[in-house]
RODO-2510 file (C-alpha; in nm, 4 decimals, decimal comma):
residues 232
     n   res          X          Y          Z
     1     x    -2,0107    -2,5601     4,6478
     2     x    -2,0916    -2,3064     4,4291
     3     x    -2,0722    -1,8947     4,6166
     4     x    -2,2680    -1,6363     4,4771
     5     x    -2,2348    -1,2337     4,5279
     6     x    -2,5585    -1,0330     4,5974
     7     x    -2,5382    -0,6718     4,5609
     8     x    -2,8319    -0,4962     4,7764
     9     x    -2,9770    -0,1333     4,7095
    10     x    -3,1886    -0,1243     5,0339
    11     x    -3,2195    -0,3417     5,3398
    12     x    -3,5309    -0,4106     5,2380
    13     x    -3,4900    -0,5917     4,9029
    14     x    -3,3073    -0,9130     4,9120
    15     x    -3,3612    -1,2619     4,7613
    16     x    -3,6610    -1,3518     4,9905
    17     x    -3,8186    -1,6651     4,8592
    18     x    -3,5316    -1,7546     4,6749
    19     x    -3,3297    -1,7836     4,9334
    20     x    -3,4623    -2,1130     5,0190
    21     x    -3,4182    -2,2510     4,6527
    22     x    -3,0957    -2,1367     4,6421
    23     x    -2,9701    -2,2928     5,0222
    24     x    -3,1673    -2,6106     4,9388
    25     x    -2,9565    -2,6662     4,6310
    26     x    -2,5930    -2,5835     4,8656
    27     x    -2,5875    -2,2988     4,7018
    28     x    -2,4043    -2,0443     4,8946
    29     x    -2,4627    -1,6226     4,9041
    30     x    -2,3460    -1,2928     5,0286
    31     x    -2,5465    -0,9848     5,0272
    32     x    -2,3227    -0,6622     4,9955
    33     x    -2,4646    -0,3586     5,0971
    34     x    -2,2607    -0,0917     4,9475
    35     x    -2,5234     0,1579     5,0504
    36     x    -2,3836     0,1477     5,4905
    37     x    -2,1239     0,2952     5,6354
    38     x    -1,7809     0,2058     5,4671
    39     x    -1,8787    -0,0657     5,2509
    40     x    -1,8891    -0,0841     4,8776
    41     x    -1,9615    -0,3159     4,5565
    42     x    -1,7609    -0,7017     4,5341
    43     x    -1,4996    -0,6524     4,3330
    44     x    -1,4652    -0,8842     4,0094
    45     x    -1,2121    -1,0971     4,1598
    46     x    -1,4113    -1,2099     4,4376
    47     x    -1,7624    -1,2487     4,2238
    48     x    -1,7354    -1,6756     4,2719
    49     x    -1,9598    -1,8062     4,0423
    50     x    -2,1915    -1,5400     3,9337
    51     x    -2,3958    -1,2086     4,0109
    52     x    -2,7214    -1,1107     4,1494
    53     x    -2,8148    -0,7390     4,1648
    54     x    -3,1478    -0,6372     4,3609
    55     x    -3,3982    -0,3709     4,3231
    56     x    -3,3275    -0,0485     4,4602
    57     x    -3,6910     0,0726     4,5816
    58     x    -3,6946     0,4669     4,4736
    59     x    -3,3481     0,4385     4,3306
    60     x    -3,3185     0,4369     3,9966
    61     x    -3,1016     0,4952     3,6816
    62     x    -3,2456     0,7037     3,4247
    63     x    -3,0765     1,0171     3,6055
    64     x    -3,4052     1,1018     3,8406
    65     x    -3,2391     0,9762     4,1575
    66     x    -3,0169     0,7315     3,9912
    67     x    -2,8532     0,4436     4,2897
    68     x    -2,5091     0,6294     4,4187
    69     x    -2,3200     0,2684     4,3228
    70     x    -2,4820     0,3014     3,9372
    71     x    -2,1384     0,3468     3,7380
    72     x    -1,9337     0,1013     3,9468
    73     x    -2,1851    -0,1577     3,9203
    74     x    -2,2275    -0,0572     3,5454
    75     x    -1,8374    -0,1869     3,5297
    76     x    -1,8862    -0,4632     3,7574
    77     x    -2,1896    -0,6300     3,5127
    78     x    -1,9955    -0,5413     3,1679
    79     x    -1,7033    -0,7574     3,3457
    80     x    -1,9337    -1,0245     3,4608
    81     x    -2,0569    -1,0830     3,0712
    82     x    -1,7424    -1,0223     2,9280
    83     x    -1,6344    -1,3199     3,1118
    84     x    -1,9062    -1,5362     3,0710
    85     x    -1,9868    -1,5078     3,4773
    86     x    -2,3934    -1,5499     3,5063
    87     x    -2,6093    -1,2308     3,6327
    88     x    -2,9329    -1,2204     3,7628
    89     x    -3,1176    -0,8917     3,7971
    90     x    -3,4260    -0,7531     3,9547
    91     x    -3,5890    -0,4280     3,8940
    92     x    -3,3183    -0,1703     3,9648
    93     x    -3,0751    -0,4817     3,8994
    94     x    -3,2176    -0,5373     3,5535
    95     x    -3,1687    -0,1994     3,4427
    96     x    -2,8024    -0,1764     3,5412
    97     x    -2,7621    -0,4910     3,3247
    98     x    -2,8961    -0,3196     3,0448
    99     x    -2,6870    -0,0570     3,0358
   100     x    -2,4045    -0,2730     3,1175
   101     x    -2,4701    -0,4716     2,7611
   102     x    -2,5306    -0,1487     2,5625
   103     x    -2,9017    -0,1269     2,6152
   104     x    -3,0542     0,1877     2,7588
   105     x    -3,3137     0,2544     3,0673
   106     x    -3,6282     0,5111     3,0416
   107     x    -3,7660     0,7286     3,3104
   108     x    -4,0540     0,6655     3,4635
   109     x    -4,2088     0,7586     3,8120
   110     x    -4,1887     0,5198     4,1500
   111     x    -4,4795     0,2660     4,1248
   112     x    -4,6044    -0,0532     4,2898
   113     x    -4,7898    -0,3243     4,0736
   114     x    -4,8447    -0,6790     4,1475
   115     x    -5,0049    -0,8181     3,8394
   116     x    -4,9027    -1,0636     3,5599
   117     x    -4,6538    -1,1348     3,2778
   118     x    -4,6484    -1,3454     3,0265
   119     x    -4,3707    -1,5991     2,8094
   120     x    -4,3371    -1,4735     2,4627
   121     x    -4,0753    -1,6983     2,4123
   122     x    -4,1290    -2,1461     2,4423
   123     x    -3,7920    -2,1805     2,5233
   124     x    -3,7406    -1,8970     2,8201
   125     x    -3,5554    -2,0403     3,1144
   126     x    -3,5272    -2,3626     2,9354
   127     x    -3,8555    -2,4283     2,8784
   128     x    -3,8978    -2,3678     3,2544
   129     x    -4,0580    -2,0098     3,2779
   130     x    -4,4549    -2,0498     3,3181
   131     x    -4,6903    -1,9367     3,0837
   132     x    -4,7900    -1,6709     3,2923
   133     x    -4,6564    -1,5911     3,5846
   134     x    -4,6744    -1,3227     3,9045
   135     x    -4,5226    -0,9627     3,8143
   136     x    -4,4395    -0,7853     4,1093
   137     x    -4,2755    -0,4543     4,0360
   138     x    -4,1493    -0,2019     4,3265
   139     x    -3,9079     0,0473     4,1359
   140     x    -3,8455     0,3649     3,9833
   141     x    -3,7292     0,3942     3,5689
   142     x    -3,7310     0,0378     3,3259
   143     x    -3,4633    -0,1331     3,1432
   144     x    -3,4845    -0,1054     2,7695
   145     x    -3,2753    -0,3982     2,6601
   146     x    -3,0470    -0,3526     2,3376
   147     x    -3,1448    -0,5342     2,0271
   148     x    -2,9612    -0,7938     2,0621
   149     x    -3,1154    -0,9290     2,3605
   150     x    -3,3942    -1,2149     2,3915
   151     x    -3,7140    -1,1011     2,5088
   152     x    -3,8391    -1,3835     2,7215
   153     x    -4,1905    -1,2210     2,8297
   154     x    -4,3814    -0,9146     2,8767
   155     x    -4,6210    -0,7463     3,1103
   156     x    -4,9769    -0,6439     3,1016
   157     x    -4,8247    -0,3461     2,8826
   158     x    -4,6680    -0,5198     2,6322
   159     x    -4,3522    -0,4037     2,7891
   160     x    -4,0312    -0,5962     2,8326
   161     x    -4,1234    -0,8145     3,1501
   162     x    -3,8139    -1,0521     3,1237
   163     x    -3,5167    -1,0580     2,8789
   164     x    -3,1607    -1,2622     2,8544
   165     x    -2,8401    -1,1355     2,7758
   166     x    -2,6075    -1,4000     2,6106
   167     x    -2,6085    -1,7421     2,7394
   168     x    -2,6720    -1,6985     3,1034
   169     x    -2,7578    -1,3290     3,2220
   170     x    -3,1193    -1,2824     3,2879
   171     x    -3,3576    -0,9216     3,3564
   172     x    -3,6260    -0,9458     3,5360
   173     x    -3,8319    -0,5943     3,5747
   174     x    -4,0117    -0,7939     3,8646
   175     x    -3,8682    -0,9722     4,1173
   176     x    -4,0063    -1,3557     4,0906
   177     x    -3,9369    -1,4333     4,5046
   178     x    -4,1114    -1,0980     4,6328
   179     x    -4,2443    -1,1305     4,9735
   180     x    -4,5681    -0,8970     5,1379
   181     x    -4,3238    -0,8089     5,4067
   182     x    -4,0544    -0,6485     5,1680
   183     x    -4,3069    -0,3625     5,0336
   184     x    -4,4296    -0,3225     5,3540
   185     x    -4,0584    -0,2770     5,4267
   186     x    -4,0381    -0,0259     5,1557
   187     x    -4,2853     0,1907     5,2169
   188     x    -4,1317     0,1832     5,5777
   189     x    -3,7460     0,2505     5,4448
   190     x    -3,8324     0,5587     5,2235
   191     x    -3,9882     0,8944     5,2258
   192     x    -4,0903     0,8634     4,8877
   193     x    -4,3699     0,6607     4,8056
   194     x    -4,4849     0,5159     4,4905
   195     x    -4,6949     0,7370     4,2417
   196     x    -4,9686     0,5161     4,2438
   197     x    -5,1933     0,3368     4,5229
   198     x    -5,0842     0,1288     4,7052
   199     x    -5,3698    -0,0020     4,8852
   200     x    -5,4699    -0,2204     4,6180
   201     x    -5,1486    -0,3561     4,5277
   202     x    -5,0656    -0,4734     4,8752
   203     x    -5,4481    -0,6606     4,8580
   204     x    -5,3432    -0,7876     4,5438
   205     x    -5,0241    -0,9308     4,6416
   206     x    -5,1430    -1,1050     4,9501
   207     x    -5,4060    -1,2819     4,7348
   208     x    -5,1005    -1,3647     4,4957
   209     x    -4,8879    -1,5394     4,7920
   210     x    -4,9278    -1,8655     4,6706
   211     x    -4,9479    -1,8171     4,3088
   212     x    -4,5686    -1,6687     4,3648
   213     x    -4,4424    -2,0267     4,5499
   214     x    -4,5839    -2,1946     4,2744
   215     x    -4,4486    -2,0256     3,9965
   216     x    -4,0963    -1,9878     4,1475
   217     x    -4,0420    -2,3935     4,1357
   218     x    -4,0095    -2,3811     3,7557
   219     x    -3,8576    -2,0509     3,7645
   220     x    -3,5671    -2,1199     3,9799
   221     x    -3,5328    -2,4671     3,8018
   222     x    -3,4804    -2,2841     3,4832
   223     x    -3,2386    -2,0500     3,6215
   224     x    -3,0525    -2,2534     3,7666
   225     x    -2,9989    -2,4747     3,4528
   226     x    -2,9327    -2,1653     3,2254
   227     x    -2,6414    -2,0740     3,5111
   228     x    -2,5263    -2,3616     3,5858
   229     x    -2,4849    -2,3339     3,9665
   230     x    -2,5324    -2,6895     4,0105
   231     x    -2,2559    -2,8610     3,7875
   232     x    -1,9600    -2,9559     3,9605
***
């Protein structure tokens, strides 16, 4: 059975729908939540079979109000790829794995969008990631990938939406399982609130609740294959 490690920012980000994708399958997770009392970040030895970072909410990277954990997850990630472990990152997560392959993040102010990306690339996720597909962004600062790195799809402005490091690390600016209840969560967790309204990105994503199960089938189908966290 395969045992993945799940680095949260806040309580209120975790893997929501894909949590059921992931159990359905037997695959097994941890959250650690290096941000309570006494605990910190997994250490390499005890990663199992790969890495998922989450979004951090107001935290960022770009040296605003960068996540406390930033460099030891930094070193965490650039261990991961270096040996050949598979990441997945969301939002604040996809930004630490840029910098942890050499790429670079960009400030930018707290905001809440649900809108819509789009595949630039026919072979993203396998051939599994849709066309188009729910972008649901709840973060501070964006990854800006190195060169190297395959852009898989971008957002309604052209920027980076999803990109893959090597053979099986994935960015996602958005977080493809993101749940109503989370950003209700967040606005709940923090002080800060996002730059923009928010009004009309909560009405937004409650009208999107559907079009996120839907587009998560293929999504985590593709992941999965690219990771393989369901070969023996």
């Amino acid at each position: 059975m395969k045992y993945l490690s799940v680095i949260q920012h806040t309580s209120a980000d975790y893997l929501g729908l894909m949590e059921d994708h992931l159990e359905g399958r037997g695959i097994r997770f941890n959250y650690s939540r290096p941000f309570t009392e006494g605990a910190k970040p997994p250490d390499i030895a005890t990663i199992g079979d790969g890495l998922v970072l989450l979004g951090g909410g107001p935290w960022g990277s770009a040296g605003k109000r960068d996540v406390p954990t930033l460099d030891v997850e930094v070193k965490l990630t650039r261990a991961c790829l270096m040996m050949g472990k598979p990441v997945l990152a969301f939002g604040l997560g996809a930004q630490i794995l840029s910098l942890a392959a050499d790429g670079a993040v960009e400030s930018s102010a707290l905001e809440f969008r649900a809108g819509t990306a789009t595949r630039t690339n026919n072979q993203a996720l396998n051939g599994f990631l849709p066309h188009q597909f729910p972008q649901i962004t709840y973060c501070r600062d964006r990854p800006l990938p190195p060169s190297y790195a395959k852009e898989l799809a971008i957002d309604a402005q052209g920027r980076t939406a999803v990109f893959q490091i090597g053979e099986n690390a994935i960015g996602f600016t958005g977080h493809p399982g993101f749940k109503l209840a989370m950003a209700e969560d967040l606005i709940m967790e923090f002080d800060e609130q996002p730059s923009n309204d928010s009004a009309p990105e909560f009405s937004k994503l409650r009208d999107m609740k559907t079009d996120i199960e839907d587009a998560l089938v293929p999504i985590m189908t593709g992941l999965i294959q690219l990771t393989g966290w369901m070969k023996s």
